[in-house]
BALOBA-1460 file (C-alpha; in Angstrom, 3 decimals):
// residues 214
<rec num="1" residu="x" x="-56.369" y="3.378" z="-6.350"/>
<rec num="2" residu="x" x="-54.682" y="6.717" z="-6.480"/>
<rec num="3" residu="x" x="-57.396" y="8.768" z="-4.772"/>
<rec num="4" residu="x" x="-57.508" y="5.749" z="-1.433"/>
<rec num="5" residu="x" x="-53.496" y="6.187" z="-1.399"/>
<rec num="6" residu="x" x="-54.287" y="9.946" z="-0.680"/>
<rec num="7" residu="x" x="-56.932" y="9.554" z="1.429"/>
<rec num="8" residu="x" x="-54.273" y="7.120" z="3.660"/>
<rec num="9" residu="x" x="-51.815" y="9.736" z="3.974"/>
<rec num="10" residu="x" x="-54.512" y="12.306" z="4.994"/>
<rec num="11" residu="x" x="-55.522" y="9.807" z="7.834"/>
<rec num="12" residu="x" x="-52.510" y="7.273" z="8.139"/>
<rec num="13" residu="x" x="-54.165" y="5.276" z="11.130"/>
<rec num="14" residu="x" x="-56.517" y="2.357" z="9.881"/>
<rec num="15" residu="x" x="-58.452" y="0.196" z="12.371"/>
<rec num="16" residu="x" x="-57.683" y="-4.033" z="11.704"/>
<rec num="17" residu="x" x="-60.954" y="-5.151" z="13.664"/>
<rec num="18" residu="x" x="-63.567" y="-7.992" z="13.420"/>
<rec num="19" residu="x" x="-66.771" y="-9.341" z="15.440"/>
<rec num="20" residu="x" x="-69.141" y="-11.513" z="15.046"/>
<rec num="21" residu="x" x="-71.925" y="-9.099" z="16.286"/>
<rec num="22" residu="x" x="-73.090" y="-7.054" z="13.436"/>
<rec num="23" residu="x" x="-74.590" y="-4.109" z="16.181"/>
<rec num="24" residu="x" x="-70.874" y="-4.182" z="18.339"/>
<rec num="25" residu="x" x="-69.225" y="-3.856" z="14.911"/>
<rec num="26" residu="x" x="-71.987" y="-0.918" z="13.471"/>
<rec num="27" residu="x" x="-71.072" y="1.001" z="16.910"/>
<rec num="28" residu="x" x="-66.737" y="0.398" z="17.045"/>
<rec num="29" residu="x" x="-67.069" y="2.001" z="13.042"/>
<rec num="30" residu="x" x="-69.631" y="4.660" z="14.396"/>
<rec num="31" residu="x" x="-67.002" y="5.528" z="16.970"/>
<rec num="32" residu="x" x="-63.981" y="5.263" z="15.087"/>
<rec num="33" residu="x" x="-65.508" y="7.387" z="12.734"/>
<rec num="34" residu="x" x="-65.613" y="10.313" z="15.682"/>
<rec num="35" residu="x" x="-61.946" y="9.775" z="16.316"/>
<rec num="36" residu="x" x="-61.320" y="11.279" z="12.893"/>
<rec num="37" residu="x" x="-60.612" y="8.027" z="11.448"/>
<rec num="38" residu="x" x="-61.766" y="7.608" z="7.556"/>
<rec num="39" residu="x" x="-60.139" y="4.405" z="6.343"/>
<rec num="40" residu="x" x="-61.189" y="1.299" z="7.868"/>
<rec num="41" residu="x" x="-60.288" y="-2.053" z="7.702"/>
<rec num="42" residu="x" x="-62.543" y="-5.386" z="8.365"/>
<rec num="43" residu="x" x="-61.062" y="-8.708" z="9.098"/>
<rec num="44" residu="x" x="-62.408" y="-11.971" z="7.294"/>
<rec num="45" residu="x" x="-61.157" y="-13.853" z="10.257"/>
<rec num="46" residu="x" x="-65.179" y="-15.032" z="11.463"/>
<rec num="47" residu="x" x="-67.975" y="-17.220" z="10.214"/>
<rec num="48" residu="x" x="-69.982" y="-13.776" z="9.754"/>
<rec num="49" residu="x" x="-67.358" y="-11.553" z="7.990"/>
<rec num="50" residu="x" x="-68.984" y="-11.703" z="4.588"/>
<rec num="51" residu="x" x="-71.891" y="-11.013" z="6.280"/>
<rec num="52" residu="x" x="-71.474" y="-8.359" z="8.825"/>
<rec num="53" residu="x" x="-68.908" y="-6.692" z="6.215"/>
<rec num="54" residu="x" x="-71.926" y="-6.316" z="4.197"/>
<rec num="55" residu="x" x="-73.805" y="-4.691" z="7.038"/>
<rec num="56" residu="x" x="-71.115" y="-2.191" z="7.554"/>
<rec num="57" residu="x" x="-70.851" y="-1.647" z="3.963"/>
<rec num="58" residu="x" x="-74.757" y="-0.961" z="4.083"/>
<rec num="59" residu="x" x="-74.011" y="1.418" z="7.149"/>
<rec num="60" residu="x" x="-71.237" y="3.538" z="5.974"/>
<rec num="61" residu="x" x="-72.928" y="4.307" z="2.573"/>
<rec num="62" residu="x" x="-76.254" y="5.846" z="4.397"/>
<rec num="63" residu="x" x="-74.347" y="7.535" z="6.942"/>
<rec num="64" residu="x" x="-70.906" y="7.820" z="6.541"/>
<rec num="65" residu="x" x="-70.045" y="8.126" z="2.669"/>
<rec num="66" residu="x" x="-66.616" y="9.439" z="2.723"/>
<rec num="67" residu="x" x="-65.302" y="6.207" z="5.019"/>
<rec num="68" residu="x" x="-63.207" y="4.030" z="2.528"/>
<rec num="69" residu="x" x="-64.307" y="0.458" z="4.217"/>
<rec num="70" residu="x" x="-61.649" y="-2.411" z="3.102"/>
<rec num="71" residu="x" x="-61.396" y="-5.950" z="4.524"/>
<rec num="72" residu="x" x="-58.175" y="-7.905" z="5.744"/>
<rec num="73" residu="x" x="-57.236" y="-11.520" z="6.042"/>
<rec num="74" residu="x" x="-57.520" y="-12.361" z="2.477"/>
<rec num="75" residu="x" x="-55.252" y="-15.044" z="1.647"/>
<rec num="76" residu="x" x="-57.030" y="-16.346" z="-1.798"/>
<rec num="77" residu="x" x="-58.173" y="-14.858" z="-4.910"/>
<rec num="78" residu="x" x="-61.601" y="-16.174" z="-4.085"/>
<rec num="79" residu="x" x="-61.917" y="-14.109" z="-1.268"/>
<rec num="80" residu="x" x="-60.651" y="-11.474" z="-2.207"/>
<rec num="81" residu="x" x="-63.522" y="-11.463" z="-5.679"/>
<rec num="82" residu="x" x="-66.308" y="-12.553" z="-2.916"/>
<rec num="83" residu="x" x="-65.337" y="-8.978" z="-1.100"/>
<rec num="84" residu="x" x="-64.639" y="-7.068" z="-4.093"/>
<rec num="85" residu="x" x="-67.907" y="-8.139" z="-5.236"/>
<rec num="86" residu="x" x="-69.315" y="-6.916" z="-2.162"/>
<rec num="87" residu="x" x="-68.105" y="-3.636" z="-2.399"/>
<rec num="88" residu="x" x="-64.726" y="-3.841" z="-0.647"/>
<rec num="89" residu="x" x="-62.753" y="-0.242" z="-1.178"/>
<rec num="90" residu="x" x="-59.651" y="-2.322" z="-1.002"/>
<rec num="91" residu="x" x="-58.119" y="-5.637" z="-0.014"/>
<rec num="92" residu="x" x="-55.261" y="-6.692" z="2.640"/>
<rec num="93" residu="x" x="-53.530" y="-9.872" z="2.675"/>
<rec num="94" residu="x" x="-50.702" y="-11.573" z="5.349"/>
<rec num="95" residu="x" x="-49.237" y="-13.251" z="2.048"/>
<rec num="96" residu="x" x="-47.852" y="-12.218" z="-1.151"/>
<rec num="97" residu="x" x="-49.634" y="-14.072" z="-3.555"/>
<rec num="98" residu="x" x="-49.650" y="-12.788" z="-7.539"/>
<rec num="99" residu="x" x="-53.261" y="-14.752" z="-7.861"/>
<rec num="100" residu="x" x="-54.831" y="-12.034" z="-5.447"/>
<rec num="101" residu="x" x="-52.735" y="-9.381" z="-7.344"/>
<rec num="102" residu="x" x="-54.522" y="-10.382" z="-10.495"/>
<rec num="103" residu="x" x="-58.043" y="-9.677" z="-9.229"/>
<rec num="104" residu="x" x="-56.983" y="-6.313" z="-7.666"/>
<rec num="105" residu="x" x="-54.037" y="-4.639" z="-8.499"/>
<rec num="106" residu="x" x="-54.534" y="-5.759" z="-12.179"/>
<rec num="107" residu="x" x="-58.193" y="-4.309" z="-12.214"/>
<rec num="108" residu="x" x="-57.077" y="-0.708" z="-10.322"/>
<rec num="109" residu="x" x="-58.401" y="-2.107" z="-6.965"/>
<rec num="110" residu="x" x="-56.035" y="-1.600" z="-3.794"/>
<rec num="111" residu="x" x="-54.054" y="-4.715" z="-2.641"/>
<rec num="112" residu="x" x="-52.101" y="-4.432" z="0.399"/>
<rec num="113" residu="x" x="-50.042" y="-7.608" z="0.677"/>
<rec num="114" residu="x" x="-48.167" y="-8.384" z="3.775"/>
<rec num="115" residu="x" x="-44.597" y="-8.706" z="3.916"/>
<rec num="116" residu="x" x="-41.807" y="-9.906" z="6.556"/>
<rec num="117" residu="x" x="-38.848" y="-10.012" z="4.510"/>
<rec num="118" residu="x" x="-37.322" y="-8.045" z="1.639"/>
<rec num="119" residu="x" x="-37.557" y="-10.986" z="-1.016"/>
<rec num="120" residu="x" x="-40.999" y="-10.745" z="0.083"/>
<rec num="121" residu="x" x="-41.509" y="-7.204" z="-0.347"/>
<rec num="122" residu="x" x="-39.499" y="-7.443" z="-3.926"/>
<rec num="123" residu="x" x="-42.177" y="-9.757" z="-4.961"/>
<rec num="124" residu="x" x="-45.006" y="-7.434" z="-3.490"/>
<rec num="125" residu="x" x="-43.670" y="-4.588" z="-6.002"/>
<rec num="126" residu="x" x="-43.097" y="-6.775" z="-8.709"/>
<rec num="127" residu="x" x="-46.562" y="-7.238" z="-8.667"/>
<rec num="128" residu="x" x="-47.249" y="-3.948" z="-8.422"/>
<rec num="129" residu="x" x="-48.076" y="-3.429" z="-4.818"/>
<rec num="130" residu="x" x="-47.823" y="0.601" z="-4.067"/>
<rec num="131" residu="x" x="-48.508" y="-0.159" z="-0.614"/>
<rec num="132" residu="x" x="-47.557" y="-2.929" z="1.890"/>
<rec num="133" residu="x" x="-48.327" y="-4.360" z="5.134"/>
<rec num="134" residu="x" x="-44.754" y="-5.411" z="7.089"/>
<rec num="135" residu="x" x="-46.338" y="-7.873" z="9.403"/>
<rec num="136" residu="x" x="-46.106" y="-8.648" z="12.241"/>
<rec num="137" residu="x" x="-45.195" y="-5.136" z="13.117"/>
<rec num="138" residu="x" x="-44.064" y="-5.757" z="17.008"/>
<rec num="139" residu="x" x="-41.398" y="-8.612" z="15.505"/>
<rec num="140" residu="x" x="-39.553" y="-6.487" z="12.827"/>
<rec num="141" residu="x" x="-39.947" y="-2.867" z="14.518"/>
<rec num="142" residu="x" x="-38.974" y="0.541" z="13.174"/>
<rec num="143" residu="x" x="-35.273" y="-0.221" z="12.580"/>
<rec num="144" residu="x" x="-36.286" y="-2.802" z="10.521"/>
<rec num="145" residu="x" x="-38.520" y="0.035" z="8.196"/>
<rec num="146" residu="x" x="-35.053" y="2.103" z="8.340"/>
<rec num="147" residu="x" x="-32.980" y="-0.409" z="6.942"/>
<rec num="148" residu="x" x="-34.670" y="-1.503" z="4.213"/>
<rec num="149" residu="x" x="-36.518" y="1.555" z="3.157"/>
<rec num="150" residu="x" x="-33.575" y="3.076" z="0.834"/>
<rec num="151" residu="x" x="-33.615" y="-0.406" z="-1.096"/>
<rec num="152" residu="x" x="-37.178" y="0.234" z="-1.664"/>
<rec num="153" residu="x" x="-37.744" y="3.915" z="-2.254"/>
<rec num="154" residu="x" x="-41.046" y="3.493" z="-4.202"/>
<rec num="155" residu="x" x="-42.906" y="1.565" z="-2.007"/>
<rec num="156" residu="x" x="-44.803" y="2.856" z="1.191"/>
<rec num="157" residu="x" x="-45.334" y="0.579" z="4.163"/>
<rec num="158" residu="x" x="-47.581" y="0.221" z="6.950"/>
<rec num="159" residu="x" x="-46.798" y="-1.882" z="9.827"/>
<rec num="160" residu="x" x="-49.788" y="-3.823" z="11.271"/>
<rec num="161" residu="x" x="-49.485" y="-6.651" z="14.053"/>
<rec num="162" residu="x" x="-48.387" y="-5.636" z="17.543"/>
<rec num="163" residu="x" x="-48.528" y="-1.615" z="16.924"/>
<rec num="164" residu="x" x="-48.984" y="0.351" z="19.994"/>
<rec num="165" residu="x" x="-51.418" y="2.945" z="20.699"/>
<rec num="166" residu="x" x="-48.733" y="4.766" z="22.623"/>
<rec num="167" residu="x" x="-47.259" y="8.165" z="21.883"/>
<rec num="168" residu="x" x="-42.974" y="6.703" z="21.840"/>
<rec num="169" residu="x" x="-44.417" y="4.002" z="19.388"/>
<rec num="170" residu="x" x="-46.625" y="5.662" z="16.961"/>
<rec num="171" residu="x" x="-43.575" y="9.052" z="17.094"/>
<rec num="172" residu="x" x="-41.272" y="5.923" z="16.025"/>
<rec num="173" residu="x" x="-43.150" y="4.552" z="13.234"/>
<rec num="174" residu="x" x="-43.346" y="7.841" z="11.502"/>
<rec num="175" residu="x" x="-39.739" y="9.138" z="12.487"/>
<rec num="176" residu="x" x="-38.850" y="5.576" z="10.388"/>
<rec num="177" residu="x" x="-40.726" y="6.613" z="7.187"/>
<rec num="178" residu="x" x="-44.500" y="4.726" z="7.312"/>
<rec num="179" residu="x" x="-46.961" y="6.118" z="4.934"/>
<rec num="180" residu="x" x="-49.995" y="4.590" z="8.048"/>
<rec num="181" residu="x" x="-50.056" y="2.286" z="10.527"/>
<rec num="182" residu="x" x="-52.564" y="-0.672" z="11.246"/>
<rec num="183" residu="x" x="-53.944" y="-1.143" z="14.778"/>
<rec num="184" residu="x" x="-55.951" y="-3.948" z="15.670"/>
<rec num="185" residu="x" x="-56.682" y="-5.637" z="19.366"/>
<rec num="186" residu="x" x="-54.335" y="-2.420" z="21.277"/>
<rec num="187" residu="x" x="-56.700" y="-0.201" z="19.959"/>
<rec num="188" residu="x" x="-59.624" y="-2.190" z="20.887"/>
<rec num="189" residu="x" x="-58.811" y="-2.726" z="24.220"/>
<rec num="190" residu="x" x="-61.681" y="-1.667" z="25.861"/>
<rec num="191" residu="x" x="-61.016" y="0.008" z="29.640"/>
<rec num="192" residu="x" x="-62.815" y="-1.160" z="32.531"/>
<rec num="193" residu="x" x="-66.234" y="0.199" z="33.496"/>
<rec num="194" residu="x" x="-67.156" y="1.970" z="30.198"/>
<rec num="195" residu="x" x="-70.513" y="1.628" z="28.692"/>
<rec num="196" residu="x" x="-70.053" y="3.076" z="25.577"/>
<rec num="197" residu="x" x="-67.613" y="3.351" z="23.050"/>
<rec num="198" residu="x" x="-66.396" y="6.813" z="23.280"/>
<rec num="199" residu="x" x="-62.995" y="5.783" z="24.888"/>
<rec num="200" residu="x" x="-62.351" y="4.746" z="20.928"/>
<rec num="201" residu="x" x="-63.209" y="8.206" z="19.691"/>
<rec num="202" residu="x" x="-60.466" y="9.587" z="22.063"/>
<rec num="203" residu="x" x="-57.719" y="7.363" z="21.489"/>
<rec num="204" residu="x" x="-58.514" y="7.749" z="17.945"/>
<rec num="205" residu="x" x="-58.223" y="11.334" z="18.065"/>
<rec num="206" residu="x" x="-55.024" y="10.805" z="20.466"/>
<rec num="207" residu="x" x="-53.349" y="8.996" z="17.755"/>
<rec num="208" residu="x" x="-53.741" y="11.729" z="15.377"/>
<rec num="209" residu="x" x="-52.715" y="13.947" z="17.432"/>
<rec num="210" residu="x" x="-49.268" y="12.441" z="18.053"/>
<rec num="211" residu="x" x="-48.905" y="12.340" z="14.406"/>
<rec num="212" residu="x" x="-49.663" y="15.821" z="13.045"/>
<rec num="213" residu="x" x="-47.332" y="16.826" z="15.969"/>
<rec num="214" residu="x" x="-44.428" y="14.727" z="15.223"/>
């Protein structure tokens, strides 16, 4: 659990994405990947999740080994066994729910649960959460993070859920203390008349840049 924690703060930005076309989802990772990014997260939000996180899974361990692949949207205990069974590096959650923390946190396997409010996120550590998701990001904002960080100074947070892929935005996030951010459809917005996916690679790259420049 320790060593994906580090490998997060190398590379705070982690990609929230799902599709139901196992080739479109082989070539967003291939091109994330050549943005610099090396934690990646899956959605189970499709009737092919298990299945195409499988295929990705396959994927990353031939050619991209030091990728830490997790999946998102897991809001039982049964899911979240049917994914770590699969080979999931770690789990993330919209809920707080001490059954998932039982299968993962308990056994040394990442959970990130998400959060909204701090009763919430007192439960979350409770559990033994390191890490958690305030979602949705856009709706509670960096000010939020600054006020309740000091009543939480062991746990890190990483807002997911309306982040921007804008330099003022990301600079804000980590000016209010996040240990990574989660991007999902901003990041995937695909520009008009591109044919290939190396628009990702850049705006991956962009976002890193704003944040080792902070």
């Amino acid at each position: 659990m320790n060593d994906i924690l580090d490998a997060i703060a190398k590379r705070p930005v982690i990609p929230v994405y799902y599709h139901d076309d196992s080739d479109t989802c082989i070539e967003v990772l291939k091109a994330s990947y050549a943005g610099g990014i090396r934690i990646f997260e899956f959605v189970n939000r499709g009737a092919k999740a298990l299945e195409n996180f499988q295929i990705l899974l396959d994927y990353k361990k031939r050619h991209l080994p030091d990728l830490l692949l997790g999946i998102g949207t897991i809001k039982t205990a049964e899911q979240a066994q049917d994914f770590i069974d699969a080979g999931a590096d770690f789990i993330v959650s919209p809920i707080v729910s001490q059954d998932i923390a039982q299968v993962t946190l308990d056994k040394g396997i990442l959970w990130i649960p998400g959060c909204m409010t701090p009763t919430e996120i007192a439960l979350a550590e409770s559990l033994g959460a390191p890490l958690v998701k305030l979602f949705p990001g856009d709706t509670l904002g960096p000010n939020f993070l600054k006020a309740i960080k000091p009543l939480f100074p062991h746990i890190k947070f990483m807002p997911t859920g309306g982040v921007d892929v804008e330099e003022k935005n990301i600079r804000g996030w980590f000016d209010a203390g996040v240990y990574s951010v989660g991007l999902g459809s901003k990041l995937f917005n695909k520009p008009e008349g591109t044919t290939d996916y190396s628009w990702l690679s850049e705006r991956a790259a962009r976002l890193f840049g704003w944040i080792d420049n902070k």
